[in-house]
C-alpha positions as CSV (number, residue, x, y, z in Angstrom):
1,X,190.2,26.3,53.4
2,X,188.9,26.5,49.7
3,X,186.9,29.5,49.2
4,X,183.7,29.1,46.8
5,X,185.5,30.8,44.1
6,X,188.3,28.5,43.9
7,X,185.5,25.9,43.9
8,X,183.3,28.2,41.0
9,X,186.9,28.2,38.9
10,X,188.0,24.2,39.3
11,X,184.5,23.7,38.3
12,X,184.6,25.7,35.4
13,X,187.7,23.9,34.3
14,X,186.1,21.0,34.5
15,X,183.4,22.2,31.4
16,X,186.6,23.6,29.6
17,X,188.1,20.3,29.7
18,X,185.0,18.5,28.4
19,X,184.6,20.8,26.0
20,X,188.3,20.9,25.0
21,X,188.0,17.1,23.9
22,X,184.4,16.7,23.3
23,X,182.8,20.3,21.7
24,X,179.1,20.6,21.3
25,X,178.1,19.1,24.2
26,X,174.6,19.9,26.0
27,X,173.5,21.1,29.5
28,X,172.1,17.8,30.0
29,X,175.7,16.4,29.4
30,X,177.5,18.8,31.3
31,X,175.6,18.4,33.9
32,X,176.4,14.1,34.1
33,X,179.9,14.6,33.1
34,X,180.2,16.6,36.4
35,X,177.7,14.7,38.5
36,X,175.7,17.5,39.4
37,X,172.1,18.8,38.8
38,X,170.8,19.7,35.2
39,X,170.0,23.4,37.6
40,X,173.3,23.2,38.5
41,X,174.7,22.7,35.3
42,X,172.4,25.3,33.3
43,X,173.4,27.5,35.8
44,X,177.3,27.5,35.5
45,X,176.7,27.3,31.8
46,X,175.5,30.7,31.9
47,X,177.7,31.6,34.0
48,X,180.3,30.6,31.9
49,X,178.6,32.5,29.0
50,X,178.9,35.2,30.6
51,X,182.3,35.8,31.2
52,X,182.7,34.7,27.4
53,X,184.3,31.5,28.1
54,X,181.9,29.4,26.2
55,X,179.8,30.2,23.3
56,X,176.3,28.4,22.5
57,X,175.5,26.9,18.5
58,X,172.3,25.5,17.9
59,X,172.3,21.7,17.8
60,X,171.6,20.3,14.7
61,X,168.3,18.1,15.0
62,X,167.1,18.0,11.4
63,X,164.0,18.2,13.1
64,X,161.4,21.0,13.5
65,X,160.9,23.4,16.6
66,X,163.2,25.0,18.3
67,X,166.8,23.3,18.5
68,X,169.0,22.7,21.7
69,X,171.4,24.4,22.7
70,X,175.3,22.8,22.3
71,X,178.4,24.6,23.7
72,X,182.1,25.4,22.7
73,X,185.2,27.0,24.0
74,X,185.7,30.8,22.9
75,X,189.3,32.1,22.1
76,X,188.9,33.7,25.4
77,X,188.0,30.1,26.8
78,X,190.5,28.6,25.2
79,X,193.1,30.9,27.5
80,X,192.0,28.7,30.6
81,X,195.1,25.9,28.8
82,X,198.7,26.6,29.0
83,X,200.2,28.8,26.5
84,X,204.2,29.1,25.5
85,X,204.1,32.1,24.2
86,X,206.9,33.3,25.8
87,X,208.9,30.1,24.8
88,X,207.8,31.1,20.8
89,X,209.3,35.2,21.4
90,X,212.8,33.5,22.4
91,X,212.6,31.0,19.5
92,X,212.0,33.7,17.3
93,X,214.6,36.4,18.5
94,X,216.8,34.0,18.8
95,X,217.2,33.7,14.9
96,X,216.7,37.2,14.0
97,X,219.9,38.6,14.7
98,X,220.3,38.7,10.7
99,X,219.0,42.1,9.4
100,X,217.5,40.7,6.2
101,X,216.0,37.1,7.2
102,X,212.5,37.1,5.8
103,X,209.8,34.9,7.1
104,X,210.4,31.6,5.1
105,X,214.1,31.8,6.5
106,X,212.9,33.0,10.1
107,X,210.6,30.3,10.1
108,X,213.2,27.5,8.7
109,X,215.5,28.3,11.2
110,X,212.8,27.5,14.1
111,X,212.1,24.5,12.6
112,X,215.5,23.8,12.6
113,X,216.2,24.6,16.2
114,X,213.0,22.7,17.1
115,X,213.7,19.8,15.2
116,X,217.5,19.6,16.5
117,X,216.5,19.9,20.4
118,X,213.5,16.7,19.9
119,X,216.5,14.7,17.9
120,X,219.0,15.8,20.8
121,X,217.2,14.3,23.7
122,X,217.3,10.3,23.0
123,X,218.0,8.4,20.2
124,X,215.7,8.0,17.5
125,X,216.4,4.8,15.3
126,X,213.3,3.6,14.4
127,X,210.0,5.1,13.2
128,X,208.2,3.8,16.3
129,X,210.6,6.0,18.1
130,X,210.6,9.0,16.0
131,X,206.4,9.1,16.4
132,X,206.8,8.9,20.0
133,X,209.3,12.2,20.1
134,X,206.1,13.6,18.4
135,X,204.3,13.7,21.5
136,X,206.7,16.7,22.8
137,X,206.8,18.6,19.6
138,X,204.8,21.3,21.1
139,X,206.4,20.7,25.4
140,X,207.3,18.3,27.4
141,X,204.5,15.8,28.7
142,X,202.2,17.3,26.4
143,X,198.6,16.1,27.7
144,X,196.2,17.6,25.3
145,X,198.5,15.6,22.0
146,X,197.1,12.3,21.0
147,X,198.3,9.8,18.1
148,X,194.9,7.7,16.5
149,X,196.5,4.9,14.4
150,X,194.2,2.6,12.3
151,X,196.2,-0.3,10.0
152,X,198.4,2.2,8.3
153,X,197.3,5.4,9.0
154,X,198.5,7.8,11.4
155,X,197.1,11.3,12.7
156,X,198.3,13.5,15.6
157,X,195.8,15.3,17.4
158,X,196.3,18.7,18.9
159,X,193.8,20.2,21.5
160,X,195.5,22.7,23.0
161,X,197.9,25.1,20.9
162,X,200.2,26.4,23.2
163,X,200.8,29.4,20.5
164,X,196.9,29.7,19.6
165,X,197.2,33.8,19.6
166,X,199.9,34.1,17.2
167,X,198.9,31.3,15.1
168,X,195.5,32.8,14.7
169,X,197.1,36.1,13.4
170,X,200.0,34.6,11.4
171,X,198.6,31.0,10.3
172,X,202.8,30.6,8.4
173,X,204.0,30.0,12.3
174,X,202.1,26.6,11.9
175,X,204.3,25.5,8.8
176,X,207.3,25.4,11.9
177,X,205.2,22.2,12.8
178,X,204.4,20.5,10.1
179,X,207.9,20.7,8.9
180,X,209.3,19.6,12.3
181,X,206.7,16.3,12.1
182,X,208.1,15.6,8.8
183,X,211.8,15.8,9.4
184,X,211.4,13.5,12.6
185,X,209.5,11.3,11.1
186,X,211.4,11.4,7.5
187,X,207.5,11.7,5.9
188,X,205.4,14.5,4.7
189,X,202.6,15.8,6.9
190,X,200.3,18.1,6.8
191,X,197.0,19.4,8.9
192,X,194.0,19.0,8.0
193,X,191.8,20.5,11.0
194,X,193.3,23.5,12.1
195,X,192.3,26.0,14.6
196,X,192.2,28.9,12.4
197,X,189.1,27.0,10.6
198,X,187.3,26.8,13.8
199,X,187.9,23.1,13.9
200,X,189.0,23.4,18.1
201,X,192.0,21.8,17.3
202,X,194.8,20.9,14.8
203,X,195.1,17.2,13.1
204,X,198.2,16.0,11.2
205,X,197.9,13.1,8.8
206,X,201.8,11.6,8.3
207,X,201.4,10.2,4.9
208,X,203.3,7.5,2.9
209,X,205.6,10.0,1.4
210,X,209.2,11.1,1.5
211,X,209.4,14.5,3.6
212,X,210.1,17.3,1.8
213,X,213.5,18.5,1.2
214,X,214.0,22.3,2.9
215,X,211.3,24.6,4.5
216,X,207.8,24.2,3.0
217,X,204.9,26.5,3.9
218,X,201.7,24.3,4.0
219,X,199.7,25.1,1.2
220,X,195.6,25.5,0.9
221,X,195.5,21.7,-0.8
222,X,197.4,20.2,2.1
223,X,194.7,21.9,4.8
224,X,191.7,21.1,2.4
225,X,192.9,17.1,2.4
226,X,190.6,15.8,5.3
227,X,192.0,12.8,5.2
228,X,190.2,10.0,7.6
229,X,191.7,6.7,9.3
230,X,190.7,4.1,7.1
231,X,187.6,2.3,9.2
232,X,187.1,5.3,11.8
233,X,184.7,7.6,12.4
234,X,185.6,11.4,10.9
235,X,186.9,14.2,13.4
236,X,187.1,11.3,16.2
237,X,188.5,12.6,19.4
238,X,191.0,10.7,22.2
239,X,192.6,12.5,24.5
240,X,192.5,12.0,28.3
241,X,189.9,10.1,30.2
């Protein structure tokens, strides 16, 4: 029999996943998303608040009087998704058994390793195929990764980082990825929405470059790009129905 808190807890999963793909959404919102009552929803918004799950921003109206309230995932919220942290500790241990490595060559060796086991698993002869490996860079069946493709641009979207407490404290880990993207793909990437700028996700713009040769921290220009699909709409989100 489900109890009412297992009922409270897939409900609240439900407003994390919203709000994991579509931040800054309203009571009023919530509340049709799920089907329920605006009551209902102001109720396990606060709720929610609470236990520090969600955090509320003041919607911006441009307009006088007293704004709306929007919502977004907290760090703590952001917990509720899968994390691999204990798949990043092996990958790191595993290449420190050299008493001298610093980070760069830590870090190169992951990348390495990562970019090896991706190329190991099918054969990746064209670029169509090499942007589809992308899709497990970060685990198999990866829901929360998206590719947006207008003519011939191309963005992966991260909602979920599976390493988001370590990335948060050491931002270098991320240069593992964007190194990986561009040795698949043989092009230079870089993000340009990251997580550690409050963004609620990470985007990679693959751009009509040659990858660079070696291990290649990203650098404050590459994150300060904010590149856009030609045609789209900026910080456009897909992800899963």
């Amino acid at each position: 029999m489900t109890t009412r808190d297992e009922v409270l807890i897939a409900t609240q999963l439900k407003v994390a996943q919203l709000l994991k793909f579509q931040p800054g959404r309203s009571i009023g919102e919530v509340a049709k998303h799920l089907s329920i009552s605006f009551e209902g929803a102001r109720q396990l918004i606060e709720k929610m608040r609470e236990e520090f799950l969600i955090a509320a921003d003041a919607a911006p109206t441009g307009k006088p009087g007293r704004p709306a309230k929007i919502f977004r995932l907290t760090l703590r919220g952001e917990h509720l998704f899968p994390k691999h942290y204990a798949e990043l500790s092996d990958s790191l241990i595993g290449v420190m058994g050299s008493e001298e490595l610093n980070i760069n060559a830590v870090l190169s060796q992951v990348a390495e390793a990562k970019t090896a086991n991706l190329m190991g698993k099918k054969e990746l002869n064209t670029f169509e195929e090499r942007l589809d490996a992308l899709k497990s860079v970060y685990g198999e069946d990866d829901d929360y990764l998206s590719i947006e493709r207008k003519e011939s641009a191309i963005r992966v979207i991260e909602h979920n980082c599976p390493y988001l407490k370590v990335a948060l404290s050491h931002p270098a880990l991320c240069s593992v990825t964007t190194n990986v993207m561009s040795r698949i793909l043989q092009r230079k990437v870089v993000r340009t929405q990251t997580f550690q700028n409050g963004d609620g996700r990470c985007v990679f713009q693959v751009l009509d470059q040659a990858a660079p040769e070696g291990f290649a921290l990203e650098t404050e220009a590459d994150k300060n790009r904010h590149l856009v699909l030609p045609g789209a709409v900026p910080d456009t989100v897909i992800g899963p129905k």
